[in-house]
C-alpha positions as CSV (number, residue, x, y, z in Angstrom):
1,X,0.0,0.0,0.0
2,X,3.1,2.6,1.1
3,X,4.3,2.1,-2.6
4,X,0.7,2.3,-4.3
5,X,0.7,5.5,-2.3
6,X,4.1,7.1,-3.6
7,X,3.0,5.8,-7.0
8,X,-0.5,7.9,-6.4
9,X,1.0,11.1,-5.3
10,X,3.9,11.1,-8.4
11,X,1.0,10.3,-10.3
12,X,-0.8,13.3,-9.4
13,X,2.2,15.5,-9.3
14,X,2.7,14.4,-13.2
15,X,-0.6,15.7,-14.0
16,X,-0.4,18.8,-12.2
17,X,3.3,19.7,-13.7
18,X,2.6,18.4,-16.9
19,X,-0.4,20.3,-17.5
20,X,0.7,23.5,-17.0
21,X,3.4,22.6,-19.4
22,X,1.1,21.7,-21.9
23,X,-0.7,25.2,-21.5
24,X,2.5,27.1,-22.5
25,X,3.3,24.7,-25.0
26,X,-0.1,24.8,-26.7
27,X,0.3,29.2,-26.4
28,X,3.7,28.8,-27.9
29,X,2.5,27.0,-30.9
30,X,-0.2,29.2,-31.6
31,X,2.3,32.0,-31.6
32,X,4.6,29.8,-33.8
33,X,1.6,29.4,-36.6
34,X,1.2,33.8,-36.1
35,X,4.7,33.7,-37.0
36,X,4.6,31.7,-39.4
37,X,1.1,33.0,-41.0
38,X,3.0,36.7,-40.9
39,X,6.6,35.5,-42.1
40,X,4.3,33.9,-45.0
41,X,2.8,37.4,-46.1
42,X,6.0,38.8,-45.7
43,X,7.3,36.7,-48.8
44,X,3.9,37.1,-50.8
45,X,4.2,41.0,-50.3
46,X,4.7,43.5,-53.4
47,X,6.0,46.1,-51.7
48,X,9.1,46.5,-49.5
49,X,7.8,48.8,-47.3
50,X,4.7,45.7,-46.3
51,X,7.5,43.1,-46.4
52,X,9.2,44.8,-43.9
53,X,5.7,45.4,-42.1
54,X,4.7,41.8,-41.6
55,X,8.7,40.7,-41.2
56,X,8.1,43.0,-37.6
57,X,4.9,41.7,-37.1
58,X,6.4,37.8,-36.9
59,X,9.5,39.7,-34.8
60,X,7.0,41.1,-32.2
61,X,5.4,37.4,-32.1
62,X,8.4,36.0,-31.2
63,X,9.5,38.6,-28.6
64,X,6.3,37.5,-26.5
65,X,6.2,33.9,-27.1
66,X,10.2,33.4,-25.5
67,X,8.6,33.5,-21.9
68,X,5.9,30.2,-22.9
69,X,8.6,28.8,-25.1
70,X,10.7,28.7,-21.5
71,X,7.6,27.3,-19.6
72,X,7.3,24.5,-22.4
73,X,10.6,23.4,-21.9
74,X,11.5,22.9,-25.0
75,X,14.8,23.6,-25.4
76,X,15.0,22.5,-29.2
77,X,12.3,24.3,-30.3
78,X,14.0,27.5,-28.5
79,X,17.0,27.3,-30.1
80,X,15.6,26.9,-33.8
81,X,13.4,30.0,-33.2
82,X,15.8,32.0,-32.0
83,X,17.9,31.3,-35.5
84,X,14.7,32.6,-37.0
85,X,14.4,35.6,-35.0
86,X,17.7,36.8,-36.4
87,X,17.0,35.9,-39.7
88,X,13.7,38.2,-39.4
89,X,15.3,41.0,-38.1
90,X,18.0,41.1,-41.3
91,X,15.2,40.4,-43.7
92,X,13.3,43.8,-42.0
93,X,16.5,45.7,-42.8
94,X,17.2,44.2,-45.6
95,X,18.0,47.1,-48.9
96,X,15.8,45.5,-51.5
97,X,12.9,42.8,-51.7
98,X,15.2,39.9,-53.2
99,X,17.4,40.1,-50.2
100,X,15.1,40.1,-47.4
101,X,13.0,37.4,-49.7
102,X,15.8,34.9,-49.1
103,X,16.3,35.7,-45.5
104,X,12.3,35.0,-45.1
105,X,12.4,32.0,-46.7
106,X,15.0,30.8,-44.8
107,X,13.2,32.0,-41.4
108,X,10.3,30.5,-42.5
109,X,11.2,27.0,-42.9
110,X,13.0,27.6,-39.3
111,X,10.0,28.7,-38.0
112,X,8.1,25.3,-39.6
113,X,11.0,23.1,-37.7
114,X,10.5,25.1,-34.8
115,X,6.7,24.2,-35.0
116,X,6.8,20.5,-35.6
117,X,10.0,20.1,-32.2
118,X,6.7,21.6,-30.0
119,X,4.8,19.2,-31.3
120,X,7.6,16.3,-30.6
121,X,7.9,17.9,-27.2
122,X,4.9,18.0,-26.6
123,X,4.2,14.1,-27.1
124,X,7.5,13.3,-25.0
125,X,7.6,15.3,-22.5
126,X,6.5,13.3,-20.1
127,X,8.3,10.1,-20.8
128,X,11.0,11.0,-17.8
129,X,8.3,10.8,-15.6
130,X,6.6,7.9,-16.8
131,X,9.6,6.2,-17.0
132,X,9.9,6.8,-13.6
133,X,6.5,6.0,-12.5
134,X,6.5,2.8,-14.6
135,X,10.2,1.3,-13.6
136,X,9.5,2.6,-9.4
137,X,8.5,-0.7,-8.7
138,X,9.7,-3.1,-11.7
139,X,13.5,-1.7,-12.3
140,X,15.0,-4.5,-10.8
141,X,12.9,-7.3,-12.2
142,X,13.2,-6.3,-15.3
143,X,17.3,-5.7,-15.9
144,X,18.2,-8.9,-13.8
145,X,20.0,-11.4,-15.7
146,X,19.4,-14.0,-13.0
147,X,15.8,-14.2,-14.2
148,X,15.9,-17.5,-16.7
149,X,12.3,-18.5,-16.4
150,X,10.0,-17.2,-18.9
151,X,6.7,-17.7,-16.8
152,X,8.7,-16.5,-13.3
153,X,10.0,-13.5,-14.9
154,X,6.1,-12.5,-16.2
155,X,4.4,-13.7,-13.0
156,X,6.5,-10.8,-11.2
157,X,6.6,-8.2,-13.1
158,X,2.8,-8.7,-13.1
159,X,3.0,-8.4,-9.3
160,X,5.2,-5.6,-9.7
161,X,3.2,-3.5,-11.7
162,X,-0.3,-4.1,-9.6
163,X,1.0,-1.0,-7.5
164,X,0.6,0.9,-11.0
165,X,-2.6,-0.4,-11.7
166,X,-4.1,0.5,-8.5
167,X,-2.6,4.3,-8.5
168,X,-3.7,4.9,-12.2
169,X,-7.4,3.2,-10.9
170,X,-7.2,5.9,-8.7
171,X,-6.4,8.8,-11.1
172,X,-9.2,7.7,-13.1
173,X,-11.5,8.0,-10.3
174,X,-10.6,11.2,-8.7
175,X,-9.1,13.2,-11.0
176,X,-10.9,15.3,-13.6
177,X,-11.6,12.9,-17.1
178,X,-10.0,14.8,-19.6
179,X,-6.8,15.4,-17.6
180,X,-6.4,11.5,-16.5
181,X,-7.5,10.7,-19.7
182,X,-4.8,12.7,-21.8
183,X,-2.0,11.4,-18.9
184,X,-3.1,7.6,-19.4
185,X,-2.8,8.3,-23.3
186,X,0.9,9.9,-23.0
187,X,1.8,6.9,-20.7
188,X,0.6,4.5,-23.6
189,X,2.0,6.1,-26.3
190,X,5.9,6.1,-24.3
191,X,4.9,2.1,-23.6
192,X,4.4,2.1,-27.5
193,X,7.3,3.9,-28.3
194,X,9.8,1.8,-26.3
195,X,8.0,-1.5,-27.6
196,X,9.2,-0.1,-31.2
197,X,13.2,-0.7,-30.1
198,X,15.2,-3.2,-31.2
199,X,17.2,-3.3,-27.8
200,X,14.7,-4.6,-25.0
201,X,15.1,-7.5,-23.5
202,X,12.3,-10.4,-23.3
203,X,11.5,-8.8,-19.7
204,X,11.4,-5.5,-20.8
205,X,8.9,-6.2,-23.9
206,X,6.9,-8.2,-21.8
207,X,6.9,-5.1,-18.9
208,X,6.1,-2.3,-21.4
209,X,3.7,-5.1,-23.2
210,X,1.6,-4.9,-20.1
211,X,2.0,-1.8,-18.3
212,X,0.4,-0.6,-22.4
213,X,-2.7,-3.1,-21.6
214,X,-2.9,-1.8,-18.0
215,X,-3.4,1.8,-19.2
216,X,-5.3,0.4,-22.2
217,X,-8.1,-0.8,-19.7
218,X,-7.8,2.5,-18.0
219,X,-8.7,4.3,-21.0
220,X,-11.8,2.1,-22.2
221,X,-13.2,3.5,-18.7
222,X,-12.3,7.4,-19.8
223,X,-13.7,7.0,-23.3
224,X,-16.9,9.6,-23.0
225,X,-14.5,12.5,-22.5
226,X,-12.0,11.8,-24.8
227,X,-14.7,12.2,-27.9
């Protein structure tokens, strides 16, 4: 019960970390697609002097997005926007419309790279923790070498991983459906993702194999608020 309980509470403090994480993240990339929607007209403008307008417009935009961008975490996605954000300010200055052109169109696709790391981030963010969560009470089971036995090996890790089971019954209970819905569904996508390697051992398949059914069955139950 002591570890179902520690397993409850990290449980709980994923939700409420990682949800105010998604917040910024989901303000960032709506600033990303204003960036990119006026970086866009500044390449279809006629005229230098609107070129230069929308090229400050998509500056601006990325000026007040830096403080969410921090909040999101994303590090990645930082970096590559800040590359654009120089590239803007020499297209704005830029002498004649063929120059700054090529500076936009070079922003632009930064700004499209920056766009698609939020999303990345935004799916993976949380595997630290769920790694965490997951391996809190199966770690040792499932990287001991000692463990020959095919049907020994599952019987314990499925003994292991009932302290998961009854914590994330107990998210689904308490907490608020869309919120232990979306967790559940970022804990079975990491399961999925690490099911895809080529490196796991027979004990670790079989320990991400379930711990993905375990939150499956969780899901089914949160299925009205996910539509």
């Amino acid at each position: 019960m002591k570890t179902g309980f520690h397993l409850l509470l990290l449980c709980l403090w994923i939700i409420l970390s990682s949800f105010g994480k998604k917040e910024d993240c989901a303000y960032a990339g709506s600033n990303i697609s204003y960036i990119q929607s006026q970086t866009e007209k500044a390449i279809a403008a006629t005229e230098l002097k609107m070129s230069r307008y929308h090229a400050y417009k998509a500056i601006n935009a990325v000026e007040n997005s830096r403080k969410q961008m921090d909040s999101c975490g994303c590090k990645k996605a930082g970096d590559i926007l800040m590359e654009s954000l120089e590239l803007l300010k020499r297209a704005a200055k830029a002498g004649s419309m063929r120059g700054g052109k090529i500076l936009l169109y070079k922003s632009l696709e930064l700004t499209l790279e920056t766009k698609e790391a939020i999303k990345q981030h935004e799916l993976f963010h949380i595997s630290p923790y769920a790694d965490e969560l997951l391996q809190m009470d199966a770690g040792e089971i499932i990287n001991d070498p000692a463990i020959k036995d095919t049907v020994a090996m599952q019987e314990r890790i499925d003994r292991s991983l009932q302290g998961y089971k009854e914590s994330l019954d107990l998210v689904v209970e308490t907490v608020n459906c869309e919120e232990a819905f979306d967790f559940a569904e970022k804990i079975y996508k990491f399961s999925e993702q690490q099911l895809l390697r080529k490196d796991l051992s027979e004990a670790q398949q079989y320990y991400h194999y379930r711990t993905q059914l375990i939150t499956s069955r969780a899901m089914t139950r949160l299925l009205d608020c996910a539509k």
